[in-house]
C-alpha positions as CSV (number, residue, x, y, z in Angstrom):
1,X,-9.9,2.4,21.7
2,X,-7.7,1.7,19.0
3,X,-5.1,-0.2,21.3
4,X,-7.6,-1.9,22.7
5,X,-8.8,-3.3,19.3
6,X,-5.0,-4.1,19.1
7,X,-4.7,-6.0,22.4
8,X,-7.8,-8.2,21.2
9,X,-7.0,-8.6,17.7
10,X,-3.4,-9.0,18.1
11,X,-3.9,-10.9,21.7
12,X,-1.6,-9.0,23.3
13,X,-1.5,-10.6,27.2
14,X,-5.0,-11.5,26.8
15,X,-7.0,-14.2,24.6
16,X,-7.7,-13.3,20.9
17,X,-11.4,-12.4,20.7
18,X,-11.7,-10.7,17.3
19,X,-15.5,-9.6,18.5
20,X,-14.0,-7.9,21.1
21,X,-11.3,-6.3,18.5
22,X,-14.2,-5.6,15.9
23,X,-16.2,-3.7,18.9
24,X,-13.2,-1.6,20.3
25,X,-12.0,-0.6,16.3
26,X,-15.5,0.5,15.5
27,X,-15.4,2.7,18.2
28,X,-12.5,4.3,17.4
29,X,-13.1,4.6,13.7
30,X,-16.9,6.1,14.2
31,X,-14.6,8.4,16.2
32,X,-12.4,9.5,13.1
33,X,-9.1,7.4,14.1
34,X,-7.9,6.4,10.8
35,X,-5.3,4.1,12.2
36,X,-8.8,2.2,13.3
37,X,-11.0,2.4,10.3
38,X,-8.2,0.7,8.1
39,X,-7.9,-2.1,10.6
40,X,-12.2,-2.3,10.9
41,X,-11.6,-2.3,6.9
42,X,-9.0,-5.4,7.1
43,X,-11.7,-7.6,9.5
44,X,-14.0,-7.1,6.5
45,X,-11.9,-8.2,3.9
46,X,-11.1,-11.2,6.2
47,X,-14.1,-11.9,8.0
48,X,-12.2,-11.9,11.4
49,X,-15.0,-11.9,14.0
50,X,-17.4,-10.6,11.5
51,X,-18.9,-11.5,8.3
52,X,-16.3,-10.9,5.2
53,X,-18.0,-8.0,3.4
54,X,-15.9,-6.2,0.6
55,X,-18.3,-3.0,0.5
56,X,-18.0,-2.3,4.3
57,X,-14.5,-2.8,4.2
58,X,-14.0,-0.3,0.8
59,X,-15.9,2.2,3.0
60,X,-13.7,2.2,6.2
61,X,-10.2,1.8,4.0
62,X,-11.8,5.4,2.4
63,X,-12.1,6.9,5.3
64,X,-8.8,6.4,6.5
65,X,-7.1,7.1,3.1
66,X,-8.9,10.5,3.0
67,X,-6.9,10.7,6.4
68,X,-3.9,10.1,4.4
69,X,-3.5,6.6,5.8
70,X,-1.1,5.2,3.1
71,X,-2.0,1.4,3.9
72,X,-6.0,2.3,2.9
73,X,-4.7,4.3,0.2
74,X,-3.1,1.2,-0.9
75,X,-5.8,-1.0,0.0
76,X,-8.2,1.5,-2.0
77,X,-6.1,1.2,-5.1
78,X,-6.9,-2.4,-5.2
79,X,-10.3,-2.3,-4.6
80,X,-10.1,0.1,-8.0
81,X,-7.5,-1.9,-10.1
82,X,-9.2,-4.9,-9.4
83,X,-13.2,-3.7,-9.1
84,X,-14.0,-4.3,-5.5
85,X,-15.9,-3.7,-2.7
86,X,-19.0,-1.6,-5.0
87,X,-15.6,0.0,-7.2
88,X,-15.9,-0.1,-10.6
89,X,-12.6,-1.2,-12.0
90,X,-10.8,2.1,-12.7
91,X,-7.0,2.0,-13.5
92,X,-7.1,5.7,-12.8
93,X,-8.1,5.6,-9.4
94,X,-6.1,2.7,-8.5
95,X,-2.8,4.8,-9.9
96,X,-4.4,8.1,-8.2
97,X,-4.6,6.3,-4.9
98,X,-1.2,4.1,-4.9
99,X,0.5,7.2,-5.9
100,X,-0.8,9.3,-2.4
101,X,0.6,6.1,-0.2
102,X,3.6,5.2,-2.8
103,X,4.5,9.2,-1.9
104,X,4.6,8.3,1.6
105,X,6.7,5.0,1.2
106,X,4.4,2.9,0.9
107,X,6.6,0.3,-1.0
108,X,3.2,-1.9,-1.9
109,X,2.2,0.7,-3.8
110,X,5.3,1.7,-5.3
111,X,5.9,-1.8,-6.7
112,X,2.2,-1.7,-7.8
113,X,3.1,1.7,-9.9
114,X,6.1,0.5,-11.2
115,X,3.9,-2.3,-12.8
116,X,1.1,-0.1,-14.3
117,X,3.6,2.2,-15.9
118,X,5.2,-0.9,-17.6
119,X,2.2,-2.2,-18.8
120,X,0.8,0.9,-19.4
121,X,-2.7,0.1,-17.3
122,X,-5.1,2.7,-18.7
123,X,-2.5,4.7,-20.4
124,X,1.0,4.6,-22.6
125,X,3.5,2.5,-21.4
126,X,6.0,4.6,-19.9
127,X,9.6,2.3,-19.1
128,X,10.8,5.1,-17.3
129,X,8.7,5.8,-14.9
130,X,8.1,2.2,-14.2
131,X,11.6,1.8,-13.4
132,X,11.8,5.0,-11.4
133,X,8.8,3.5,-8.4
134,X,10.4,0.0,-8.7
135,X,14.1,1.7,-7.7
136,X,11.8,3.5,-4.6
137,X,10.9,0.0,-3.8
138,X,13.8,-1.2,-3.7
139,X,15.2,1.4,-2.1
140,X,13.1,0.7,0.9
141,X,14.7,-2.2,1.6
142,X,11.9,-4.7,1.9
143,X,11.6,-7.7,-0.3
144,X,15.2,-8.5,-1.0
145,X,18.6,-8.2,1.0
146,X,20.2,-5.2,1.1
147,X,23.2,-5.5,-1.5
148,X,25.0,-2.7,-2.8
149,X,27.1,-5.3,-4.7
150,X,23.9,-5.7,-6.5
151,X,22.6,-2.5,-6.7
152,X,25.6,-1.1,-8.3
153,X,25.6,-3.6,-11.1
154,X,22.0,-3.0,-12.1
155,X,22.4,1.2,-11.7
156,X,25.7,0.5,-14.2
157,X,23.6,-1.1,-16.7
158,X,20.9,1.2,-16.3
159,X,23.0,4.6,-16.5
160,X,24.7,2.8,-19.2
161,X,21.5,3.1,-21.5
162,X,21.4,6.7,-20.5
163,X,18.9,6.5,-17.1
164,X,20.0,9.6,-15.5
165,X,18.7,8.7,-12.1
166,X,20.9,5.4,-12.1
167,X,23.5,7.8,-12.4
168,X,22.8,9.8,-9.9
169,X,22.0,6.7,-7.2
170,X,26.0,5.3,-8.5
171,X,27.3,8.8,-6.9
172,X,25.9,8.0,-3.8
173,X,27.0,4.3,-3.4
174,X,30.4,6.1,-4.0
């Protein structure tokens, strides 16, 4: 059910009809496919084929994050960093949540971490830490070019000042 929410959603060799994709996702995700709810949860927040409603879409992204759906679990964060869909703004929940789908790669989320530990969102600011989940994020390879050329440079600087995991990374681009 959840590929054919896809096919219609996505219109994949047939016509997009987001009422069909809304009727085939809701199956699936009353059915307990999380790969479904967190896509019922995105026609919410964008009021593809339905009316946009932020509550219903906080209450299918939680489904599928309690699945371990790191996409929810990101989208769930920002429903909590930024007081949304019936969420009271809670930095701790947002930080609980983006670190479950920043653990699984999520690099969203891992960006998202770096910044609340350099701000220090609800808590001390902690320079460290914010540069450990922006390296994972970078790591990933999405947003910028890979560039080792580049990398190196800023993990010299970096294990210059003492960073011990900038020293470790420079052994591996060895």
């Amino acid at each position: 059910m959840t590929i054919l929410g896809d096919i219609y959603y996505d219109h994949l060799d047939v016509s997009e009809d987001d009422v069909q994709a809304f009727k085939y996702y809701r199956m699936a995700a009353e059915n307990g496919f999380s790969e479904a709810q967190f896509s019922l949860g995105l026609m919410y927040v964008t009021g593809d084929g339905i009316e946009r409603d932020d509550e219903e879409a906080a209450k299918w992204y939680r489904k599928a994050a309690e699945q371990g759906h790191p996409p929810a679990q990101f989208a769930i964060g920002c429903f909590y960093f930024k007081g949304k869909g019936g969420f009271k703004h809670d930095f701790a929940e947002a930080r609980k949540w983006w670190t479950k789908s920043a653990e699984s790669g999520e690099v969203l989320s891992q960006f998202n971490l770096g910044n609340m530990y350099r701000i220090g969102a609800g808590f001390e600011p902690d320079y460290a830490e914010a540069c450990r989940w922006w390296i994972k994020a970078a790591e990933n390879g999405r947003g910028v070019p890979k560039n080792l050329d580049e990398a190196r440079k800023w993990y010299e600087q970096a294990a210059a000042q003492g960073n011990e995991e900038a020293k470790e990374a420079l052994e591996h681009l060895k």
